[in-house]
DOZA-189866 format. One record per atom (N, C-alpha, C): residue number from 1; residue in one letter; atom name; x, y, z. Coordinates in Angstrom, 3 decimals, m for minus. Each point is the difference from the previous one (the first is absolute). Example, Ala and Ser with C-alpha at 12.3 -4.5 7.8 and 13.67 -1.06 7.14 Angstrom:
2
(1; "a"; "N"; (13.190; m5.690; 7.800))
(1; "a"; "CA"; (m0.890; 1.190; 0.000))
(1; "a"; "C"; (0.900; 1.200; 0.000))
(2; "s"; "N"; (m0.350; 1.050; m0.720))
(2; "s"; "CA"; (0.820; 1.190; 0.060))
(2; "s"; "C"; (m0.770; 1.090; 0.730))
This chain:
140
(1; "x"; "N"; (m80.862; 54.406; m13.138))
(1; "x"; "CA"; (0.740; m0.573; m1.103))
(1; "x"; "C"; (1.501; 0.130; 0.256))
(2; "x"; "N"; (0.618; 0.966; 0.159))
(2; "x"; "CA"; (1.014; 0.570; 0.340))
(2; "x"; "C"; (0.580; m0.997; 1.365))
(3; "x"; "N"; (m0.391; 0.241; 1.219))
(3; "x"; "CA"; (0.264; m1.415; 1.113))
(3; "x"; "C"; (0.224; m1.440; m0.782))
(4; "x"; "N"; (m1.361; m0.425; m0.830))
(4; "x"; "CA"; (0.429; m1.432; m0.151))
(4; "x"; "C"; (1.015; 0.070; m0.818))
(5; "x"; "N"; (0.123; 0.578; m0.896))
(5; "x"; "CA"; (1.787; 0.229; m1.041))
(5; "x"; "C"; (1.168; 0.101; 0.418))
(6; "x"; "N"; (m0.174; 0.596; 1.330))
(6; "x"; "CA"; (1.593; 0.312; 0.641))
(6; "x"; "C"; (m0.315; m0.912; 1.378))
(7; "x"; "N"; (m1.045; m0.893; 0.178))
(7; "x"; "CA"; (m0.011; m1.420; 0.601))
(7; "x"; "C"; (0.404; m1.285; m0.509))
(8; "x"; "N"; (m0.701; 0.404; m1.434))
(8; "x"; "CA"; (1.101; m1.327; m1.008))
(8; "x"; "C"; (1.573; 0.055; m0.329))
(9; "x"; "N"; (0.224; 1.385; m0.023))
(9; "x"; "CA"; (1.341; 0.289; m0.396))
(9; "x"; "C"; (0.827; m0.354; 1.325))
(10; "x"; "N"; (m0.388; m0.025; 1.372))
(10; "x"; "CA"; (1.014; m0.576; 1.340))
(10; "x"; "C"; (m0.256; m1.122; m0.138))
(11; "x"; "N"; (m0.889; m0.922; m0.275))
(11; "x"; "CA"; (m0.317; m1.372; m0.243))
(11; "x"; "C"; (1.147; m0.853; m0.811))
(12; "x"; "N"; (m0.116; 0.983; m1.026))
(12; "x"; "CA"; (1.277; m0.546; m1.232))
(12; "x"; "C"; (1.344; m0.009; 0.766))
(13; "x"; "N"; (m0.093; 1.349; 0.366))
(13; "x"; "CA"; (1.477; m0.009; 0.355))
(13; "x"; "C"; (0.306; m1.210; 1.357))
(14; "x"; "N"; (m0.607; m0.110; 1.118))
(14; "x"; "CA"; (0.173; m0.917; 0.758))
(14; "x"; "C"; (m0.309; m1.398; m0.401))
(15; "x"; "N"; (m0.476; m0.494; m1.488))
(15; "x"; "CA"; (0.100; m1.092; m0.311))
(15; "x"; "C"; (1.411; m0.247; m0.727))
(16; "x"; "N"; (0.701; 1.404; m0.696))
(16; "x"; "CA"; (1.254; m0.020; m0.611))
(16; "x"; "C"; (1.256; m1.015; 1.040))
(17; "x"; "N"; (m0.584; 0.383; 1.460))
(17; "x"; "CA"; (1.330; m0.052; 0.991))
(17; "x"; "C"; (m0.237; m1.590; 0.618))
(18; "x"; "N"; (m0.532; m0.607; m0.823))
(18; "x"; "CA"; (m0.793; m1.545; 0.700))
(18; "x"; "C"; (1.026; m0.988; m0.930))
(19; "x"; "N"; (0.502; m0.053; 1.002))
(19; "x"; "CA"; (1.136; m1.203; m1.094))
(19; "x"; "C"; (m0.077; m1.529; 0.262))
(20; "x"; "N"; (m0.190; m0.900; m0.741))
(20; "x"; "CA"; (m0.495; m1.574; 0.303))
(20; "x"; "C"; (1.820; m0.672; 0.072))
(21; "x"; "N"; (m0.232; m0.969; 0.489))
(21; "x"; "CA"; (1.529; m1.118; 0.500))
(21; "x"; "C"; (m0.648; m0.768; m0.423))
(22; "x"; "N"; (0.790; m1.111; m0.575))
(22; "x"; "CA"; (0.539; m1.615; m0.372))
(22; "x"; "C"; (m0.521; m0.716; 1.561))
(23; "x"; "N"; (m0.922; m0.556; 0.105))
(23; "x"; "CA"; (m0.372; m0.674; 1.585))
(23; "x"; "C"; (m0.081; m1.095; m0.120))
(24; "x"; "N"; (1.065; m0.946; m1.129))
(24; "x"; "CA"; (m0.170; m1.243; 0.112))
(24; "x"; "C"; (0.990; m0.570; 0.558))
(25; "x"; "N"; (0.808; 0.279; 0.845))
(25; "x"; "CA"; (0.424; m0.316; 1.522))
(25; "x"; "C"; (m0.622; m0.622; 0.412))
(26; "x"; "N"; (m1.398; 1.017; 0.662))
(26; "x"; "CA"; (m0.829; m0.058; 1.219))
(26; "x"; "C"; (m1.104; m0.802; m0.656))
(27; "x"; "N"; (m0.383; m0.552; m1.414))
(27; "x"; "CA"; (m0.883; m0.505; m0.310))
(27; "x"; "C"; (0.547; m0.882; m0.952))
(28; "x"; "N"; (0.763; m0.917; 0.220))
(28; "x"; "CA"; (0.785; m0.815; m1.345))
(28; "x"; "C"; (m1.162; m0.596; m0.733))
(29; "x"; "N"; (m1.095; m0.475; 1.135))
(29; "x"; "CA"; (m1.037; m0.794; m1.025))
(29; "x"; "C"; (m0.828; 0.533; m0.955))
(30; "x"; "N"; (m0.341; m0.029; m1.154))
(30; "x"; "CA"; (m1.313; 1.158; m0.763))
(30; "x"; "C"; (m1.136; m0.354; 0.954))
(31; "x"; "N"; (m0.527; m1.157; 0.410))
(31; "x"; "CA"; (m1.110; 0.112; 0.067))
(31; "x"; "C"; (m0.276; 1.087; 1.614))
(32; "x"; "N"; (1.042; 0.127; 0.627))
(32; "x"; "CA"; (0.325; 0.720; 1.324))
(32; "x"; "C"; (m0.390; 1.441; m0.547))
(33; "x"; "N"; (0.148; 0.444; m1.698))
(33; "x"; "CA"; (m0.153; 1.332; 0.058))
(33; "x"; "C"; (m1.264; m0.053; m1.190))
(34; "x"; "N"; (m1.158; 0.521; 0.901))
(34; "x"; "CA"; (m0.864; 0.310; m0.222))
(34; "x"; "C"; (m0.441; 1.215; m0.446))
(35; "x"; "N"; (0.025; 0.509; m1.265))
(35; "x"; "CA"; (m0.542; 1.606; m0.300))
(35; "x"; "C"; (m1.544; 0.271; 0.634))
(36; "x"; "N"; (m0.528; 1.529; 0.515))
(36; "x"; "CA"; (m0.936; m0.096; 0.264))
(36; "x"; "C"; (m0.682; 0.650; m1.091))
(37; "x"; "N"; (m0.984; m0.562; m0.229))
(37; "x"; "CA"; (m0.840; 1.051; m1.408))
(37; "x"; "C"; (0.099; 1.718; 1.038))
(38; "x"; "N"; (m1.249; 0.756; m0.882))
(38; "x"; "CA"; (0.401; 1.172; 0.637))
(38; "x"; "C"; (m1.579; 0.521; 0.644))
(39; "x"; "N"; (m0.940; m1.179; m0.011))
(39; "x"; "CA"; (m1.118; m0.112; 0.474))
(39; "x"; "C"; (0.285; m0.995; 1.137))
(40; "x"; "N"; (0.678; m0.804; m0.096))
(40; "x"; "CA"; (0.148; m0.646; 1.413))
(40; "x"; "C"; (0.039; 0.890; 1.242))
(41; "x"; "N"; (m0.587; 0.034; 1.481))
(41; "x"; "CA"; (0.177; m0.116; 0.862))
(41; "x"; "C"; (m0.065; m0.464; 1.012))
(42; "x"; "N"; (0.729; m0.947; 0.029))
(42; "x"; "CA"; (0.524; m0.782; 0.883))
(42; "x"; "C"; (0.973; 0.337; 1.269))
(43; "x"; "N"; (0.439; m0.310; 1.014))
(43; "x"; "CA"; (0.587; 0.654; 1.185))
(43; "x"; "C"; (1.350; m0.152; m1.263))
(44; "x"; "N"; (1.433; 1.282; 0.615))
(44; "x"; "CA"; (0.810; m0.193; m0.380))
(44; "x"; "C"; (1.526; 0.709; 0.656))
(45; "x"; "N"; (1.175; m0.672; 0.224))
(45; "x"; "CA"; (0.737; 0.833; 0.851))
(45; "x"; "C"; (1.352; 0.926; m1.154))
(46; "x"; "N"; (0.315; 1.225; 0.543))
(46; "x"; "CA"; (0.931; 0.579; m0.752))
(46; "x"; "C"; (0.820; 0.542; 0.466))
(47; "x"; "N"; (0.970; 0.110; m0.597))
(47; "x"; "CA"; (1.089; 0.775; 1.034))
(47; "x"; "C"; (0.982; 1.091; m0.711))
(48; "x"; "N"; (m0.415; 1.030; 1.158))
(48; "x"; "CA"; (0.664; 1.273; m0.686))
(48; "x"; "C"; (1.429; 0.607; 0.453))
(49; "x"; "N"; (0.525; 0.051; m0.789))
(49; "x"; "CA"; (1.915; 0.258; 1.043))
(49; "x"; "C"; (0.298; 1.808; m1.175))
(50; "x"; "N"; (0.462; 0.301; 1.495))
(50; "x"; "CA"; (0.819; 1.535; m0.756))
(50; "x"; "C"; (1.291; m0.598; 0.368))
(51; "x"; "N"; (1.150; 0.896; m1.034))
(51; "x"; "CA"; (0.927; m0.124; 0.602))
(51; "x"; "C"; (0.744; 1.342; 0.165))
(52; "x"; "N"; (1.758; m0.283; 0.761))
(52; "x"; "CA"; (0.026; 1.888; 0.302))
(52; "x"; "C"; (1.301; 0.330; m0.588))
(53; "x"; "N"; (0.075; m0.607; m0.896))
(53; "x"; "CA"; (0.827; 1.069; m1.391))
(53; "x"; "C"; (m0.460; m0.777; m1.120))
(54; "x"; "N"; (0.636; 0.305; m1.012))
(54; "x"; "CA"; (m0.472; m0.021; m1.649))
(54; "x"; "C"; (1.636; m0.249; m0.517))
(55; "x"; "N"; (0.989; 0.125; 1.123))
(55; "x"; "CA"; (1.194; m0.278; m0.360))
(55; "x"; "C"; (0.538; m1.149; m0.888))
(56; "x"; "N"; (0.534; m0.238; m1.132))
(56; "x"; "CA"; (0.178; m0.866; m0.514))
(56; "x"; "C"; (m0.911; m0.215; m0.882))
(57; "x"; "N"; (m1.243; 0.789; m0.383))
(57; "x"; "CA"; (m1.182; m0.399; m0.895))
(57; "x"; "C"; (0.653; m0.825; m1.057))
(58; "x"; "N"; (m1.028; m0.946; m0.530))
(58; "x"; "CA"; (0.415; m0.699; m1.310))
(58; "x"; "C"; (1.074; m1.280; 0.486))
(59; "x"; "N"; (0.330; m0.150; 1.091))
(59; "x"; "CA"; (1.027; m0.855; m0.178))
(59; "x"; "C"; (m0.609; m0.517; 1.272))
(60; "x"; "N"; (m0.074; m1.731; 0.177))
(60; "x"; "CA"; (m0.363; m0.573; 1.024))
(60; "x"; "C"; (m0.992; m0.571; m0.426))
(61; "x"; "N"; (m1.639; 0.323; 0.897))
(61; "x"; "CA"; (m0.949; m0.581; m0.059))
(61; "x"; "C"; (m0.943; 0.783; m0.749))
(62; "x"; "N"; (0.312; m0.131; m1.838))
(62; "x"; "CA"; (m0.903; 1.054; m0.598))
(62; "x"; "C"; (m0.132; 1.369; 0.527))
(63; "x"; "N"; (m0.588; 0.707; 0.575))
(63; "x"; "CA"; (0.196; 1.656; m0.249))
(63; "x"; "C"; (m0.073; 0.260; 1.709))
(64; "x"; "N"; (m0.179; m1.369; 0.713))
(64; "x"; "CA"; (0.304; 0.222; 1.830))
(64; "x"; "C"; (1.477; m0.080; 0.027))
(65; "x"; "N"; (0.499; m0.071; m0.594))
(65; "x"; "CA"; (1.661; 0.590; 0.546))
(65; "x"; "C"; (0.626; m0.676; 1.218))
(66; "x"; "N"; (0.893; m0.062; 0.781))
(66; "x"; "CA"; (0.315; m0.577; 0.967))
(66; "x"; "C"; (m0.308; m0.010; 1.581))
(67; "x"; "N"; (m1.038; 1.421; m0.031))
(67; "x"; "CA"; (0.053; 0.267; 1.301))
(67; "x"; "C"; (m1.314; m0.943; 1.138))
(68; "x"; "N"; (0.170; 0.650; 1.131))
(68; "x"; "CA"; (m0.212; m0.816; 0.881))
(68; "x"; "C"; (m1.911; 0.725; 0.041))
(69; "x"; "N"; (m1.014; m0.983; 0.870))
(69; "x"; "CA"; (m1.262; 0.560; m0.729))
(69; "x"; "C"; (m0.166; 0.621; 1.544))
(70; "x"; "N"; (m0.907; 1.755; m0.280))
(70; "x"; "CA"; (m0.060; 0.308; 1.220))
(70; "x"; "C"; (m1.334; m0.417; 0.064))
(71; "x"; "N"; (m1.110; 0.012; m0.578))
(71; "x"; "CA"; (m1.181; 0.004; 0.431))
(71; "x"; "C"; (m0.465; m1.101; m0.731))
(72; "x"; "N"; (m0.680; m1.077; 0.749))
(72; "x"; "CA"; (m0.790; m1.211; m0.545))
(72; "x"; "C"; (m1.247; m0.309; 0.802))
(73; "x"; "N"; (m1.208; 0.138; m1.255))
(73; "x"; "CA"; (m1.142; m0.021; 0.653))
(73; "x"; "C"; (m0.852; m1.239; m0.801))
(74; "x"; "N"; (m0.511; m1.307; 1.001))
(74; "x"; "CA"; (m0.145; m1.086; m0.683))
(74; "x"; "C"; (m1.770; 0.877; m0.367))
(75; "x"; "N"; (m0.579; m0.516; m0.178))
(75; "x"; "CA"; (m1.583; 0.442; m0.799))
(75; "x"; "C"; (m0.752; m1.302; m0.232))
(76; "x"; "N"; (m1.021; m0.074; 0.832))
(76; "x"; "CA"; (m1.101; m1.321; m0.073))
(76; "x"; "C"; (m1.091; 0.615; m0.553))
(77; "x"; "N"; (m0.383; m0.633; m1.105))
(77; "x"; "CA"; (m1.268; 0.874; m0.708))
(77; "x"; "C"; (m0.916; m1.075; 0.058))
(78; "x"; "N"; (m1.513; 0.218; 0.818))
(78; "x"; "CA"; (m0.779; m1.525; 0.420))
(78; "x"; "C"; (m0.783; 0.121; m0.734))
(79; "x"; "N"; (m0.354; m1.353; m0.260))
(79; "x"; "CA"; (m1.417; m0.337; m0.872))
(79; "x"; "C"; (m1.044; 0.735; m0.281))
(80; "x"; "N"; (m0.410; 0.484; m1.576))
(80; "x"; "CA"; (m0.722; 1.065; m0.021))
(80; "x"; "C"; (0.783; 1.129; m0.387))
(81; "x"; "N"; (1.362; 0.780; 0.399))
(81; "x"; "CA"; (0.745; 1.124; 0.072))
(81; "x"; "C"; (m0.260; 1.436; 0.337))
(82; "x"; "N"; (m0.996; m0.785; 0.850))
(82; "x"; "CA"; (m0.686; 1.612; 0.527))
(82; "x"; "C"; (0.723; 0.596; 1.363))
(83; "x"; "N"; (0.983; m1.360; 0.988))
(83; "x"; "CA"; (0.621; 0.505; 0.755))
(83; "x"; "C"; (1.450; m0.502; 0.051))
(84; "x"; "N"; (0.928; 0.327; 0.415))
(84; "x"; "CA"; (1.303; 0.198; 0.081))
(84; "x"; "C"; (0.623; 0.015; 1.519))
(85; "x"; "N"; (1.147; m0.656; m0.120))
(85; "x"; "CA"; (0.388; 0.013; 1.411))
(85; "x"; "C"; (1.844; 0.280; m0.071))
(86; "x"; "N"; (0.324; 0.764; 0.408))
(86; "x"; "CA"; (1.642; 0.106; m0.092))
(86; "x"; "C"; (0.901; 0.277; 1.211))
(87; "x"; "N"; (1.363; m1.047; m0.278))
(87; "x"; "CA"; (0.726; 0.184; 0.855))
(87; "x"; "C"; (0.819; 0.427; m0.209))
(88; "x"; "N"; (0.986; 0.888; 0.654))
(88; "x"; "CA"; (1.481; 0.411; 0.129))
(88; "x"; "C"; (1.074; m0.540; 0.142))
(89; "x"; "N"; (0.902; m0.937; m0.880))
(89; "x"; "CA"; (1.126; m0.651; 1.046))
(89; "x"; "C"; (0.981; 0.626; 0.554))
(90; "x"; "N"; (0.294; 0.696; 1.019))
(90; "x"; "CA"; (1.275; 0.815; 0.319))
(90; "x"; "C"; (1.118; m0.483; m0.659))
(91; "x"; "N"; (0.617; 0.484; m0.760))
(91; "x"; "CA"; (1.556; m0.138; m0.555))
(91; "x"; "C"; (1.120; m0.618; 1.237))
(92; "x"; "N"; (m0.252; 0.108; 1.218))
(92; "x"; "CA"; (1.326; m0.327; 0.735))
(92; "x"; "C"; (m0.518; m1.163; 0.953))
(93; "x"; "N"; (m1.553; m0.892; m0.903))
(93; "x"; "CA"; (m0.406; m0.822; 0.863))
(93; "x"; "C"; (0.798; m1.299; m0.776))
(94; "x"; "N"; (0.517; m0.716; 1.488))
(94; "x"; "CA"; (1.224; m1.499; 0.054))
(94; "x"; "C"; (m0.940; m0.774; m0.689))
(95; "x"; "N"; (0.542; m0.963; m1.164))
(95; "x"; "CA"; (m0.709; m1.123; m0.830))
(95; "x"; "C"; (0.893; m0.890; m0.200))
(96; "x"; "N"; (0.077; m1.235; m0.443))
(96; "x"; "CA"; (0.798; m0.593; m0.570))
(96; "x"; "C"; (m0.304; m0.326; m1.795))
(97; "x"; "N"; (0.758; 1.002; m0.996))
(97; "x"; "CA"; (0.456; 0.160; m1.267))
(97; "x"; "C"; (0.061; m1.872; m0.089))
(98; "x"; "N"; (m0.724; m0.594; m0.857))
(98; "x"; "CA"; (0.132; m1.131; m0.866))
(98; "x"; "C"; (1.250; m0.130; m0.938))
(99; "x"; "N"; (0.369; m1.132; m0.448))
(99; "x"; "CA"; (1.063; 0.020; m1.739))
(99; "x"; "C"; (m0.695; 1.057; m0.563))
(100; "x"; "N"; (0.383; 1.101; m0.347))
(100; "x"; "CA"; (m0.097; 0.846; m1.181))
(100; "x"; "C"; (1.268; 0.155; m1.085))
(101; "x"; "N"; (m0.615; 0.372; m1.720))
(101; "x"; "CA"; (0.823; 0.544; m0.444))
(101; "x"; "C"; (0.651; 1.318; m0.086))
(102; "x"; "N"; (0.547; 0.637; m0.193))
(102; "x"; "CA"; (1.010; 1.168; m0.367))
(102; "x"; "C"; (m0.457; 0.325; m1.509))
(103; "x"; "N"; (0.515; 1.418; m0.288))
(103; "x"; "CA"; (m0.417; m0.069; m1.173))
(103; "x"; "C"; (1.194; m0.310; m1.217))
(104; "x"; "N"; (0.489; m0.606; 0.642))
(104; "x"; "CA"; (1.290; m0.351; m1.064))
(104; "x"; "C"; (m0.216; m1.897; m0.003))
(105; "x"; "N"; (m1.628; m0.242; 0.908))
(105; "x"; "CA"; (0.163; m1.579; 0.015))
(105; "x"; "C"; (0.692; m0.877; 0.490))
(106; "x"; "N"; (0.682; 0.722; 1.080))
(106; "x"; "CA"; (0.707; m0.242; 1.043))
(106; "x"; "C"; (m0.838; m0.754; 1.482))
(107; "x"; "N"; (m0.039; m1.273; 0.334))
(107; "x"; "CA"; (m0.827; 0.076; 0.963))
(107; "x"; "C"; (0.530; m0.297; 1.275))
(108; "x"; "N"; (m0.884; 0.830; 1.224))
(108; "x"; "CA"; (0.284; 0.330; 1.082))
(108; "x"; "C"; (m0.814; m1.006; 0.779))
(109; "x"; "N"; (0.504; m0.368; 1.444))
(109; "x"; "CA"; (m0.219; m0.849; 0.937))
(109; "x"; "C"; (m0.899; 0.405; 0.658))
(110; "x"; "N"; (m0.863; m0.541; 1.010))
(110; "x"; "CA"; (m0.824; 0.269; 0.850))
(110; "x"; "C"; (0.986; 0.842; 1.356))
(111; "x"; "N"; (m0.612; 1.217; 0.045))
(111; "x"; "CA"; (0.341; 1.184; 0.870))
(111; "x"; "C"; (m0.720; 0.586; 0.834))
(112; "x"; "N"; (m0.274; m0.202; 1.718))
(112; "x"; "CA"; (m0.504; 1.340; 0.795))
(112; "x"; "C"; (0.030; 1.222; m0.352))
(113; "x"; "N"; (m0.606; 0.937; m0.134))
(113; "x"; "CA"; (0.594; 1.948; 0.176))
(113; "x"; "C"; (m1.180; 0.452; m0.532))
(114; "x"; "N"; (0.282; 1.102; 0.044))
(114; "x"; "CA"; (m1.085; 1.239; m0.159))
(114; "x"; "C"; (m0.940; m0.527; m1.543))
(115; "x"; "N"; (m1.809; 0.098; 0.053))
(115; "x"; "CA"; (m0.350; m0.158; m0.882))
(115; "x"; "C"; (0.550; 0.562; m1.566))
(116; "x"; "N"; (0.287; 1.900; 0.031))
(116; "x"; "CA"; (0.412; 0.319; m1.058))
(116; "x"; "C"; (0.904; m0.680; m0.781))
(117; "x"; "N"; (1.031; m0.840; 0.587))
(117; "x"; "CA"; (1.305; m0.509; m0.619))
(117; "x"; "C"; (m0.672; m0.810; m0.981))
(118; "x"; "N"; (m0.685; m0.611; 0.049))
(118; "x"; "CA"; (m0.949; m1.403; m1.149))
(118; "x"; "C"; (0.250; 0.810; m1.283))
(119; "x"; "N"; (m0.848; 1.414; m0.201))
(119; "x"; "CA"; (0.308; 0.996; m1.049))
(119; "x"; "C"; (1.099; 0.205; m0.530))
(120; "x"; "N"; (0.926; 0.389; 1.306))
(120; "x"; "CA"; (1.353; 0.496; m0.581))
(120; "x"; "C"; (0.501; m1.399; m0.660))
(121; "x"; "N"; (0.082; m0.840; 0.319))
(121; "x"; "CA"; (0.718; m1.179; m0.404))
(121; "x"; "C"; (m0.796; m0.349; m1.131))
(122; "x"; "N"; (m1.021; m0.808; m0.366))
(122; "x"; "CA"; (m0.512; m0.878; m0.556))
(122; "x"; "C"; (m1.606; 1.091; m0.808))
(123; "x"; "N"; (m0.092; 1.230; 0.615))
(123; "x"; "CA"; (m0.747; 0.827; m0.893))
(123; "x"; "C"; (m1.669; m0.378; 0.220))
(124; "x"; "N"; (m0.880; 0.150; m0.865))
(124; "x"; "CA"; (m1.593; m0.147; 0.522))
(124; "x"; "C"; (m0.334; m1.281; 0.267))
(125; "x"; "N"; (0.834; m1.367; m0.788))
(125; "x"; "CA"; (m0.415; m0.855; m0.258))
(125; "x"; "C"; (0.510; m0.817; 1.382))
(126; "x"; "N"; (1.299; 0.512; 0.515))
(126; "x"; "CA"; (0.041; m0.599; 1.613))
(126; "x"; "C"; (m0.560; 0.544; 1.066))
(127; "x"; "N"; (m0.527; 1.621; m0.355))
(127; "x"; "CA"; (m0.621; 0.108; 1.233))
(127; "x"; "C"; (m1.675; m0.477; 0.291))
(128; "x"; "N"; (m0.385; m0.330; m1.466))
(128; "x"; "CA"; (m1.332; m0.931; m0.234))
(128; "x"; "C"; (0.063; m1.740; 0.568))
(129; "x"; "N"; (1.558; m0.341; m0.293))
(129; "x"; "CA"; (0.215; m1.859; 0.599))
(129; "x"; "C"; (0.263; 0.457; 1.505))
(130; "x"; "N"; (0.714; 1.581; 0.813))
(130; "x"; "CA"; (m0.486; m0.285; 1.432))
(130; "x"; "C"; (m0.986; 0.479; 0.659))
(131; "x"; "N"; (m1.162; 0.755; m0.873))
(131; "x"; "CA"; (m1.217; m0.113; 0.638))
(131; "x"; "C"; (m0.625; m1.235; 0.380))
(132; "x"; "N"; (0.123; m0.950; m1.090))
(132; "x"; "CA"; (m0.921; m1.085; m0.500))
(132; "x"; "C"; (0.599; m1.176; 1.550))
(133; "x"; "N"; (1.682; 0.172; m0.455))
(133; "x"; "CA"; (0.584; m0.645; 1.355))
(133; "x"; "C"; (m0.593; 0.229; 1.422))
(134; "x"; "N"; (0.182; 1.016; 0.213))
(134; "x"; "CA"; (m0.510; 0.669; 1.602))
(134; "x"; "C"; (m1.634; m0.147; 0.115))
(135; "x"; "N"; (m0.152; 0.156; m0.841))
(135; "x"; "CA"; (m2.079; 0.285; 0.406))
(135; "x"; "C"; (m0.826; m1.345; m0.556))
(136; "x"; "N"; (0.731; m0.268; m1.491))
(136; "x"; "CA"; (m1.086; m1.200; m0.555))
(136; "x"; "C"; (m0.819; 0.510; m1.202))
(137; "x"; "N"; (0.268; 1.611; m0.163))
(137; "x"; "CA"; (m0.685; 0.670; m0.763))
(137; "x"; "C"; (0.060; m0.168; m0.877))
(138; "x"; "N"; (m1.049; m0.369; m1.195))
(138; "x"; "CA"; (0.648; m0.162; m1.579))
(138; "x"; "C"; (m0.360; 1.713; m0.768))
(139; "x"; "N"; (0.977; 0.577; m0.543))
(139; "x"; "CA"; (m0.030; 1.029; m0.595))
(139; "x"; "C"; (m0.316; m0.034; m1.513))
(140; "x"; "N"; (m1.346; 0.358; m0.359))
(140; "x"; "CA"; (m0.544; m0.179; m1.280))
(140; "x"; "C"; (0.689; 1.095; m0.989))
């Protein structure tokens, strides 16, 4: 009894730290954004970014702040959801950054350089338009 209580109670708390973005950028059309019920399983891709300060919290991109992302791990969850497949993108791997915005709505040109910069500049929602750029990947 005791385990599952202080299993629900880390549950909560790591659902506290799950913060949703505005992704109608990357999906202007409705019918492009599809909710999944919560019985659906269907294949699905996700993408997980740390970043490596907290500097600036609150100001920027909702509670990601300005900094640059160290760790991004895309997540393919296949049909069924019984298996999982994940990749690593190294932070200092060369891409070419798409038009992104800034978070002041400022928009930026198409740029070579280090994957992390997409983050620093343009925050989750550009480093989701240069996955999609580079690979083809659509990020659900």
């Amino acid at each position: 009894m005791t385990a599952t209580a202080a299993s629900g109670t880390v549950v909560a708390q790591l659902n506290a730290n799950i913060i949703t973005i505005d992704d109608s950028e990357i999906a202007p059309d409705p019918s492009d954004r599809v909710a999944q019920a919560p019985t659906d399983t269907s294949a699905m891709n996700l993408l997980l970014m740390g970043s490596d300060s907290r500097a600036g919290q609150g100001k920027g991109f909702g509670t990601a702040g300005s900094a640059r992302s160290d760790t991004t791990l895309l997540v393919h969850l296949y049909e069924g959801r019984r298996k999982a497949l994940v990749v690593s993108i190294p932070r200092d791997t060369e891409v070419t950054i798409p038009p992104c915005k800034n978070s002041d709505g400022q928009q930026f040109g198409t740029w070579t350089t280090k994957f992390n910069a997409a983050f620093a500049i343009g925050g989750p929602i550009c480093t989701i338009k240069t996955i999609k750029a580079e690979t083809g990947i659509t990020i659900n």
